[in-house]
C-alpha positions as CSV (number, residue, x, y, z in Angstrom):
1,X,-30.6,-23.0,1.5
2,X,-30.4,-19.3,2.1
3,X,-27.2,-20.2,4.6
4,X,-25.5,-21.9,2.1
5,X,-26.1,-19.0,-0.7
6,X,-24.6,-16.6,2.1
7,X,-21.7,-18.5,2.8
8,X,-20.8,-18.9,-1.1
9,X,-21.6,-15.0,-1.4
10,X,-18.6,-14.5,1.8
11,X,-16.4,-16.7,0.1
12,X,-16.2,-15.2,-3.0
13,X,-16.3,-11.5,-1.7
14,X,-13.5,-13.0,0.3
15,X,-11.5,-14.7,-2.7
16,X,-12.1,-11.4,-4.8
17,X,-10.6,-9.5,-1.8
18,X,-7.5,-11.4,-1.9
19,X,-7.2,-11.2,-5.5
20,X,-7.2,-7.8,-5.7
21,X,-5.2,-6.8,-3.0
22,X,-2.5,-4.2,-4.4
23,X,0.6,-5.2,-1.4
24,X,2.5,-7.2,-3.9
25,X,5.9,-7.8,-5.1
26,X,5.0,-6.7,-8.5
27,X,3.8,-3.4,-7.2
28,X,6.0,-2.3,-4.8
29,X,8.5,-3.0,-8.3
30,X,6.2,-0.4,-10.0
31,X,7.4,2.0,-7.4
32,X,10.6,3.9,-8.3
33,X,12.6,7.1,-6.5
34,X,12.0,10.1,-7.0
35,X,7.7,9.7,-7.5
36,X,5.0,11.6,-6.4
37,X,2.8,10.3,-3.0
38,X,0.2,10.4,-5.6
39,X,1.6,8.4,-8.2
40,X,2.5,6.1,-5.6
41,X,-1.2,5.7,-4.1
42,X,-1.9,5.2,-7.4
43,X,-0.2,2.3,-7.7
44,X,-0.5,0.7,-4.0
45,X,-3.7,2.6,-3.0
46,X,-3.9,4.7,0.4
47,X,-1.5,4.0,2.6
48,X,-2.8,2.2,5.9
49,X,-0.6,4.5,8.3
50,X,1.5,7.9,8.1
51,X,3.9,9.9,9.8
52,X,5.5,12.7,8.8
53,X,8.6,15.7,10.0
54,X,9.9,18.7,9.0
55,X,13.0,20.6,9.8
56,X,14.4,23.2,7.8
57,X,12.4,23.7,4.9
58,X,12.9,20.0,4.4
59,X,9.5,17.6,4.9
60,X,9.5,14.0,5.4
61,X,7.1,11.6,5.5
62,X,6.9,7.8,6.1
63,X,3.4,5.8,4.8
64,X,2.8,2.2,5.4
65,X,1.2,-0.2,3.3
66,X,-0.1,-3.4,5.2
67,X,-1.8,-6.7,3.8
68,X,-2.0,-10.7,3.5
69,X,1.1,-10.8,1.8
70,X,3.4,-8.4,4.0
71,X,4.1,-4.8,4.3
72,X,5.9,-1.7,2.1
73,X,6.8,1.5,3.7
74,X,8.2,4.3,1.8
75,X,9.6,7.1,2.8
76,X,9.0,10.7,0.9
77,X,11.1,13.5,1.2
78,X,9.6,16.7,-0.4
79,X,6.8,15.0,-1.4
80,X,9.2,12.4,-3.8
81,X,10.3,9.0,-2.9
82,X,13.9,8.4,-1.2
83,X,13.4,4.4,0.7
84,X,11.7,1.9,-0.1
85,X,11.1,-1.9,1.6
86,X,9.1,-4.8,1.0
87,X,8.6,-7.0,4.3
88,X,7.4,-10.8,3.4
């Protein structure tokens, strides 16, 4: 009995996990040029990877959202966003 209460307690921590996930279509909509890393992590959560340059006075950074239902990077320069994509 205990099994089977466990298994029913993964499952729906499971479901609710993939419910809630924030790498969606709609979201990656949400996000528009010219917004703030932190508006943006507002919207998508941190960002699962991140690189970033700087030449000139000029900074650049690339952050990468990964989950079940693909991938969106964004690319900021000075802090704003410049690139977005959505991969399915």
């Amino acid at each position: 009995m205990k099994t089977i209460s466990l298994r029913l307690v993964v499952l729906a921590l499971l479901v609710w996990l993939v419910a809630c996930t924030k790498i969606t279509q709609e979201n990656f909509d949400k996000v528009r040029d010219g917004m703030s890393r932190s508006e943006v992590e507002a919207i998508l959560g941190a960002p699962t990877e991140v690189s970033s340059a700087g030449v000139a006075g000029l900074s650049g950074t690339s952050a990468s959202w990964t989950g079940e239902a693909g991938s969106i990077t964004i690319q900021f320069f000075n802090d704003k966003v410049r690139m977005k994509r959505f991969t399915k």
